[in-house]
LOVEXMI-652205 format. One line per field, with one value per residue (C-alpha): residue number from 1; x, y, z. Coordinates in nm, 2 decimals. Example, Ala and Ser with C-alpha at 12.3 -4.5 7.8 and 13.67 -1.06 7.14 Angstrom:
2
nuro 1:2
x 1.23:1.37
y -0.45:-0.11
z 0.78:0.71
This chain:
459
nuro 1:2:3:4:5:6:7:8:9:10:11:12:13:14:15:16:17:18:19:20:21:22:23:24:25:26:27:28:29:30:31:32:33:34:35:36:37:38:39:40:41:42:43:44:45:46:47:48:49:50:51:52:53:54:55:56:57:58:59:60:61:62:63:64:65:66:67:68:69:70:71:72:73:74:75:76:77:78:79:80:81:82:83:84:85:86:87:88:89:90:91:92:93:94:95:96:97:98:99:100:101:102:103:104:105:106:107:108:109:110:111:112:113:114:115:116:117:118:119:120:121:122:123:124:125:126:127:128:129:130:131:132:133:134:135:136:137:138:139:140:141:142:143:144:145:146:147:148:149:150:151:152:153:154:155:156:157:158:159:160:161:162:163:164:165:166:167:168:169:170:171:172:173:174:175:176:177:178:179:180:181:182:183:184:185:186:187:188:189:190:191:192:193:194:195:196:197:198:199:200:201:202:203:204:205:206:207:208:209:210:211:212:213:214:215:216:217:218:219:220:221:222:223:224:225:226:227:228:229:230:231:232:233:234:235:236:237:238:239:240:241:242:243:244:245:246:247:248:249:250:251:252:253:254:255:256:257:258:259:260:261:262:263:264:265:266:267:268:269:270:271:272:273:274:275:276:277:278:279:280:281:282:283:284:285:286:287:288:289:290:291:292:293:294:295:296:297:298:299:300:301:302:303:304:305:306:307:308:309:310:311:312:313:314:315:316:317:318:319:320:321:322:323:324:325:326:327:328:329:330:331:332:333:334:335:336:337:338:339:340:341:342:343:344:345:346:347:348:349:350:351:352:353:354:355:356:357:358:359:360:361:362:363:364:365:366:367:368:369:370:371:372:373:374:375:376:377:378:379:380:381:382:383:384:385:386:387:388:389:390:391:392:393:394:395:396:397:398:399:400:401:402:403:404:405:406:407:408:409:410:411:412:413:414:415:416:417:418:419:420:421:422:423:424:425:426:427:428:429:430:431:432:433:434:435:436:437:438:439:440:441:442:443:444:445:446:447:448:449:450:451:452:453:454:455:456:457:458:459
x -0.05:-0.13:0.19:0.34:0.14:0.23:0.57:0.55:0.38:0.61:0.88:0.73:0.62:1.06:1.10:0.89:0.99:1.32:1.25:1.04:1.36:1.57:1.38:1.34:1.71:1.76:1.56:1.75:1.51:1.60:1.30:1.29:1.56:1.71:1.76:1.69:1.37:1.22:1.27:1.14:0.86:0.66:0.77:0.40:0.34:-0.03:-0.19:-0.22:0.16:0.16:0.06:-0.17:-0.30:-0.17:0.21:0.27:0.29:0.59:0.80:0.61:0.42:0.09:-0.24:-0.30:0.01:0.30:0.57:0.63:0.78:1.00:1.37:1.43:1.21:1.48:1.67:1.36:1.27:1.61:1.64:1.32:1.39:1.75:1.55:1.32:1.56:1.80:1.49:1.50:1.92:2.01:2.17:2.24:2.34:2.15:2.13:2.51:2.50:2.16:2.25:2.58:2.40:2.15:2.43:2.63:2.32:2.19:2.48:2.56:2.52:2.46:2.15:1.85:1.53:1.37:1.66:1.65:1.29:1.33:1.58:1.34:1.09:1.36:1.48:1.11:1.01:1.32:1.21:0.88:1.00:1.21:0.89:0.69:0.98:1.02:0.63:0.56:0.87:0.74:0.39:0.53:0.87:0.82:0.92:1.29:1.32:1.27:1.63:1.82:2.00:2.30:2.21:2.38:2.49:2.60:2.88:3.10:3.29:3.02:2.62:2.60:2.36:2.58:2.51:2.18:2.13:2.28:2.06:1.73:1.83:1.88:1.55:1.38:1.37:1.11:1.32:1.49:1.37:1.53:1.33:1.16:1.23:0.93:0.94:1.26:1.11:0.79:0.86:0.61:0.30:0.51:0.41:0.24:0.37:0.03:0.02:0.31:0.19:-0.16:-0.05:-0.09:0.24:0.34:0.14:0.31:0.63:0.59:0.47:0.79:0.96:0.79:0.80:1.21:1.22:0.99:1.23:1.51:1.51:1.84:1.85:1.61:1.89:2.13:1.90:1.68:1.46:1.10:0.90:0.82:1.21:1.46:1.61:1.97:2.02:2.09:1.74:1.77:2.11:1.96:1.74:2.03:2.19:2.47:2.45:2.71:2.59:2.57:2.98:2.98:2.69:2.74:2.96:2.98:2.99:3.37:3.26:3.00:3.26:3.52:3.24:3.16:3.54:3.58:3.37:3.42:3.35:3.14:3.00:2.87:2.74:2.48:2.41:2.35:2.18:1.93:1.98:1.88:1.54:1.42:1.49:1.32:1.02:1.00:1.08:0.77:0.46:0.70:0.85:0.94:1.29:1.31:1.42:1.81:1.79:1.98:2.11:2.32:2.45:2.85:2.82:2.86:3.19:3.36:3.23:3.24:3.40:3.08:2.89:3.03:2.99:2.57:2.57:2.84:2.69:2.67:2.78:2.94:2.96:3.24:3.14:3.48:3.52:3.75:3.75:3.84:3.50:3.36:3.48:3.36:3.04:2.98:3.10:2.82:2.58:2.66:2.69:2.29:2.22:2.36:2.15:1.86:2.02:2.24:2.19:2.35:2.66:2.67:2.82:3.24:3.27:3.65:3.55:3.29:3.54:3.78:3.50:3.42:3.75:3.78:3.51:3.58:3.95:3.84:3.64:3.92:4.11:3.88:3.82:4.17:4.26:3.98:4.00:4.38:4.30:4.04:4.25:4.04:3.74:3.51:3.24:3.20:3.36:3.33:3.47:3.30:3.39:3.17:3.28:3.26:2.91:2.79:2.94:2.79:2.55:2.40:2.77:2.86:2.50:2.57:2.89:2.70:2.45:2.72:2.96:2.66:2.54:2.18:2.01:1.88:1.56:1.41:1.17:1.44:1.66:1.37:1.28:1.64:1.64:1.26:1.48:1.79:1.57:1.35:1.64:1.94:2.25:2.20:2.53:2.34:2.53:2.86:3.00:3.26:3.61:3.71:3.87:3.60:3.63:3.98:4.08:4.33:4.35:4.71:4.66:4.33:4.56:4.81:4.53:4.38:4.70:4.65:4.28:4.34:4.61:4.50:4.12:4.27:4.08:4.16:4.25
y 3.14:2.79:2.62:2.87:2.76:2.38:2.48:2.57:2.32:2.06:2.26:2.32:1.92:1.85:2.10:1.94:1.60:1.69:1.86:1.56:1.31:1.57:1.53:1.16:1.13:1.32:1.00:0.73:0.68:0.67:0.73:0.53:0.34:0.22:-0.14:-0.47:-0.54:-0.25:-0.19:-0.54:-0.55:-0.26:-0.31:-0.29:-0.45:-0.33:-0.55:-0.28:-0.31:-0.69:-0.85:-1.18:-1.32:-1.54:-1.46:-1.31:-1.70:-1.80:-1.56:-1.52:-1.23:-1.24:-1.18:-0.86:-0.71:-0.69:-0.89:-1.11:-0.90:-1.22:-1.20:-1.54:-1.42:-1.17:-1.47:-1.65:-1.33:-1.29:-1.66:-1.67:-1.36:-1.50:-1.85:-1.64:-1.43:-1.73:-1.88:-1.56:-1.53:-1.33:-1.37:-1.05:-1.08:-0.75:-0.87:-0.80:-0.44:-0.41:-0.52:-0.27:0.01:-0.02:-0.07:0.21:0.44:0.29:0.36:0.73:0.90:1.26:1.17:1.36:1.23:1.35:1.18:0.80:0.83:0.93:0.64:0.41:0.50:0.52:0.17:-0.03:0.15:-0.04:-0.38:-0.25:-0.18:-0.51:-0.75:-0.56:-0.59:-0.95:-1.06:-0.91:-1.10:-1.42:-1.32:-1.22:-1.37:-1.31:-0.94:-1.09:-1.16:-0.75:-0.69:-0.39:-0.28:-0.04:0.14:0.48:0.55:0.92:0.94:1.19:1.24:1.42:1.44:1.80:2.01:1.94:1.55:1.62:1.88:1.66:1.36:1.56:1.71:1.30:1.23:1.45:1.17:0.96:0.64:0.67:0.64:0.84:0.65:1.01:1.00:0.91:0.59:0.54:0.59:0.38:0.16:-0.13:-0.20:-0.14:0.25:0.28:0.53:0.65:0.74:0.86:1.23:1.10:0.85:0.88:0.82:1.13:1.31:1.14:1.18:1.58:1.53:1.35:1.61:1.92:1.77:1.74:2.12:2.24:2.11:2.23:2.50:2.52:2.19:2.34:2.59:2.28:2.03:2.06:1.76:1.70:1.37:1.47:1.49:1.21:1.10:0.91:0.58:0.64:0.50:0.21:0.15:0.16:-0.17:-0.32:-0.11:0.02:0.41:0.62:0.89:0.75:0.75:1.08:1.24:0.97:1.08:0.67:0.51:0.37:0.01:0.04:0.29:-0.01:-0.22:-0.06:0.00:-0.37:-0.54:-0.74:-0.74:-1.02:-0.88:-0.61:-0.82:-0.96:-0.58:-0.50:-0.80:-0.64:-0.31:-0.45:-0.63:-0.29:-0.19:-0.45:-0.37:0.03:-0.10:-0.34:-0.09:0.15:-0.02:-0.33:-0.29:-0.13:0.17:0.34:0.36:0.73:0.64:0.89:0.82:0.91:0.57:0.35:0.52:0.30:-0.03:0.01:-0.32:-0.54:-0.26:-0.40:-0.77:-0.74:-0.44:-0.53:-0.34:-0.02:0.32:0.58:0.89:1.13:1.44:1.57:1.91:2.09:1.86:2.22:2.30:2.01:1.99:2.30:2.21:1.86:1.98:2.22:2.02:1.73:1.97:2.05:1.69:1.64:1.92:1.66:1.43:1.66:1.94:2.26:2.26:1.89:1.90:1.95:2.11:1.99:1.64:1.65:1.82:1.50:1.28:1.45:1.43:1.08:0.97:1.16:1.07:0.70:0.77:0.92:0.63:0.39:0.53:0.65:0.25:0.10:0.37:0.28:-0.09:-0.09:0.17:0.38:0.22:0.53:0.26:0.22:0.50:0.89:1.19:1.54:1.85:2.06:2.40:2.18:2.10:2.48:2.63:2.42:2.21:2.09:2.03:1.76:1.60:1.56:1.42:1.20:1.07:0.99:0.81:0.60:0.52:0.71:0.89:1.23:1.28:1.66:1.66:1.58:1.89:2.11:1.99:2.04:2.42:2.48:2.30:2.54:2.86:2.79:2.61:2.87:2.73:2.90:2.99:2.96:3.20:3.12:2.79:2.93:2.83:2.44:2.65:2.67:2.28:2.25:2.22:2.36:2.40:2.30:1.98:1.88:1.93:1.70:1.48:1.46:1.54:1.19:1.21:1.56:1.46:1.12:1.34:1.63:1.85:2.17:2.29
z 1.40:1.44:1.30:1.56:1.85:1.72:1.73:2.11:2.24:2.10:2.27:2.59:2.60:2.54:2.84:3.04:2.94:3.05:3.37:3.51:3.38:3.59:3.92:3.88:3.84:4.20:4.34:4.18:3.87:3.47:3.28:2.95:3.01:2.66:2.67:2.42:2.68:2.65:2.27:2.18:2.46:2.28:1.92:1.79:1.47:1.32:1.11:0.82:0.77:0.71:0.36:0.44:0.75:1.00:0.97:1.32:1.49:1.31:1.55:1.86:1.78:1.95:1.81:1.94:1.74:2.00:2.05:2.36:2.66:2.76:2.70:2.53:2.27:2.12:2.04:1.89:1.68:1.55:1.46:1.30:1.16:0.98:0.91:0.71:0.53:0.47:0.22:0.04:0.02:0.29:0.56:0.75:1.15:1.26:1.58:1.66:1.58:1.72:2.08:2.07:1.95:2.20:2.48:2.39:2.41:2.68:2.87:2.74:3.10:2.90:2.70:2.85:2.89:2.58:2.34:2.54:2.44:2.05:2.06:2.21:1.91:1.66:1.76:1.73:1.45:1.28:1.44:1.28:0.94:0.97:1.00:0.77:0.50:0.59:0.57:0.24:0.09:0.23:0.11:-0.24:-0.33:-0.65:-0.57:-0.51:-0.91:-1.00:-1.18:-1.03:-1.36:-1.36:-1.04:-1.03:-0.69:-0.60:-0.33:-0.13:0.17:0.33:0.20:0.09:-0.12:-0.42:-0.41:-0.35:-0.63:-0.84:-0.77:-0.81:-1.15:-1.23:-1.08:-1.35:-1.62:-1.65:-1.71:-1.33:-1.01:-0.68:-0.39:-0.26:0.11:0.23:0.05:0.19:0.53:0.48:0.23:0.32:0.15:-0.18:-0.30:-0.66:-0.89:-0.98:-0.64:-0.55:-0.45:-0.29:-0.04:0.33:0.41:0.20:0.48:0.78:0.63:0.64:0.98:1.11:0.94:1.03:1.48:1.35:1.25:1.52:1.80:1.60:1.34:1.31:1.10:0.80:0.76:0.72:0.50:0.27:0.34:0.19:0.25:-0.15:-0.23:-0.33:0.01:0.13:0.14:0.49:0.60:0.42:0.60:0.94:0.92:0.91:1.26:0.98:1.10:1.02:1.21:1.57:1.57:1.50:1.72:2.01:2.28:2.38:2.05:2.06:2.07:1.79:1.58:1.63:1.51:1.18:1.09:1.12:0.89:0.62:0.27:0.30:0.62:0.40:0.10:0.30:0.44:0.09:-0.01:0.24:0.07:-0.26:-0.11:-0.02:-0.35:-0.53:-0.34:-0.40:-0.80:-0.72:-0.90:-1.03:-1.36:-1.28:-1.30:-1.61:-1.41:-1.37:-0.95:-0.87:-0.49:-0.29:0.04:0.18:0.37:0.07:0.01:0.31:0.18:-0.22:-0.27:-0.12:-0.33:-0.63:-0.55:-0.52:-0.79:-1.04:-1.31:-1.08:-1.17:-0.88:-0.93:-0.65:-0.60:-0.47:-0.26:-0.10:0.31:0.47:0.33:0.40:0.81:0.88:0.70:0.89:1.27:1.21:1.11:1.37:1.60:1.51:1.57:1.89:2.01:1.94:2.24:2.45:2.64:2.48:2.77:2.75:2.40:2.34:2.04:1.99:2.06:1.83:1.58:1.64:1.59:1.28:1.13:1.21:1.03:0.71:0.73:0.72:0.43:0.21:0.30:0.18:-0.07:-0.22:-0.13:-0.31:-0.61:-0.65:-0.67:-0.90:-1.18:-1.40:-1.46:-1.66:-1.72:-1.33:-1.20:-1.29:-1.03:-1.08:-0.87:-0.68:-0.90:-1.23:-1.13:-0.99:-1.33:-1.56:-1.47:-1.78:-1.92:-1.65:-1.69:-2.04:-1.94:-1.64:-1.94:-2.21:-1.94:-1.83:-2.19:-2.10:-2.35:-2.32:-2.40:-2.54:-2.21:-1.97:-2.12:-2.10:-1.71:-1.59:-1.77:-1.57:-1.22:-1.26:-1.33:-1.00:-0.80:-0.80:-0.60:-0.23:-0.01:0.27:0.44:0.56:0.68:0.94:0.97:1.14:1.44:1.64:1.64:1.76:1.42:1.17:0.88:0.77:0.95:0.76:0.46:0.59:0.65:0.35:0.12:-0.02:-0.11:-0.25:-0.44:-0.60:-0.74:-0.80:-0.51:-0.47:-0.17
């Protein structure tokens, strides 16, 4: 009864959010207005999330934890900010796709009130998560020696259930490490293993997750996120403003789309230079390294190549499924997420479809290009299909373990068996077709004919 009452309140507050926004647009006003000022001006930094004292002077963070309101002082925070990554070997210019991010939100006309103020939130609790990352690798730079050996990175043209249920079943031995998500979303002080299931931030994790699925239930039908669960690398990606889901959801996103489709690969080196920090510091107090990281994200699929250059010892493994599936699949759950910013009627389902196709057809591109130029490869690269993998399960583990040159251990075969018996593979229900997105099918064949073609997909 209570969760329920929870659940209405936080609905009724979104309502009401939205109906005051409404009348103060009839008289000329925008309520949270998304723009660099205001994101900056209230970015507070608390003291429990830095490691040492006296560290906030350096870039013109004031004593009582916020950072100065004046608009010079972006520049300032973002040169300090480099100066201080530079002296650790990084180099990543966030500001760029900060500011265009920002811009292209700010000036999305179809954004109620409720979503300009998540974005406000979302946007300093990144500047947040920036600083605190940045102070405890001044504080401990020893943390930027922790080796990141043979990383296995799990990939797709979509994140589905599949690449998920394959990366928990990898998360069951002891000897790797899938960052659970709410690591991935708090990742500063570094979290202890021996605490791993006792930490507050487990707590506020659920929290986050629980206001998310309150406002929309619709998305626990789609995900099955737990702060307690490995999560996507996608929250490591966005301290860096590289957000593959803005392009898609965003209905003002060309410039930033344009953006992200145009960098390099050294661009994207010092993006994952970045990436590799935040590693080192979840690897910090649990094994020193001596861990096999299990990553899944579909973003790393467009930029594999600057993958390889900071990880050259990396394995990927492409989970490959049928894109008909797959389309129908992601226009349903985007068009979930861009209930979170849009009004209902606000929303064009075939635009979103094109959107949607788009950003996948990019992605087989990419990845058919790089797959080509890089031949064979089975010690870095190994392609498993969705049916292989819900058939037999503990066949293409074994096959995952021998490619990688793991061993098995008699605990990990018993823990997968115990996994599979209490996790059986849910339909949750059906998909739908892609025509209720403007799409067709023969022409997502056509589209995709050379990615099915080059992995074998069928279709």
């Amino acid at each position: 009864m209570l969760i329920k009452i929870h659940r209405y309140c936080r609905r009724l507050h979104r309502f009401l959010l939205n109906l005051l926004g409404f009348f103060a647009s009839l008289l000329g006003i925008r309520m949270y207005s998304i723009n660099i000022d205001n994101i900056v001006r209230y970015s507070k930094i608390s003291r429990s999330e830095c490691v040492g004292p006296n560290i906030f002077e350096p870039i013109g963070i004031s004593s009582n934890g916020y950072i100065s309101n004046k608009a010079s002082n972006i520049l300032k925070l973002s040169s300090a900010h480099l100066n201080g990554q530079q002296a650790l070997g990084v180099a990543c210019n966030w500001m760029e796709p900060f500011s265009i991010l920002v811009n292209c939100w700010a000036n999305d006309t179809k954004l109620t009130t409720y979503a300009r103020r998540l974005l406000l939130d979302q946007f300093k609790a990144v500047l947040r998560d920036r600083e605190a990352i940045r102070q405890t690798l001044v504080r401990h730079p020893g943390i930027i020696m922790i080796p990141v050996q043979r990383p296995i990175f799990i990939v797709g043209l979509h994140p589905n259930a599949w690449i998920s249920r394959l990366q928990n079943l990898l998360a069951l031995d002891s000897s790797n490490k899938a960052p659970l998500l709410w690591e991935l979303l708090h990742p500063t002080p570094p979290p202890r293993e021996d605490k791993l299931y006792t930490d507050p931030r487990l707590h506020q994790a659920r929290q986050e997750i629980t206001a998310m699925y309150d406002l929309h239930p619709e998305l626990q039908d789609q995900h099955t996120s737990a702060a307690s669960l490995p999560g996507q690398c996608f929250h490591i990606f966005k301290r860096s403003f590289i957000d593959r889901c803005s392009p898609v959801i965003g209905q003002n996103m060309e410039e930033y789309r344009q953006w992200l489709k145009g960098r390099s690969v050294t661009d994207m080196v010092y993006v994952y230079r970045e990436y590799r920090r935040q590693l080192q510091i979840l690897a910090c107090h649990q094994g020193f390294g001596w861990k096999t990281f299990i990553l899944q994200d579909a973003t790393h699929v467009l930029f594999l190549d600057s993958l390889l250059e900071v990880f050259p010892n990396a394995r990927v493994i492409t989970i490959h499924q049928n894109p008909v599936e797959l389309l129908a699949m992601s226009c349903r759950e985007a068009y979930s997420l861009s209930q979170i910013y849009y009004n209902r009627k606000d929303i064009d389902k075939k635009c979103l479809g094109l959107r949607v196709t788009e950003n996948m057809s990019l992605m087989a591109e990419r990845l058919v290009q790089f797959r080509r130029g890089q031949g064979s490869k089975p010690e870095t690269f190994l392609d498993i299909s969705c049916q292989d993998l819900a058939k037999c399960p503990v066949t293409a583990l074994g096959h995952i373990y021998q490619t990688c040159g793991l061993v098995v251990s008699n605990d990990m075969i018993s823990k997968v068996q115990t996994y599979l018996s209490d996790n059986p593979i849910s339909q949750n229900g059906k998909q739908g077709g892609v025509s209720e997105w403007g799409l067709d099918q023969a022409d997502i064949r056509t589209i995709f004919r050379d990615y099915t073609s080059y992995f074998k997909v069928k279709v």
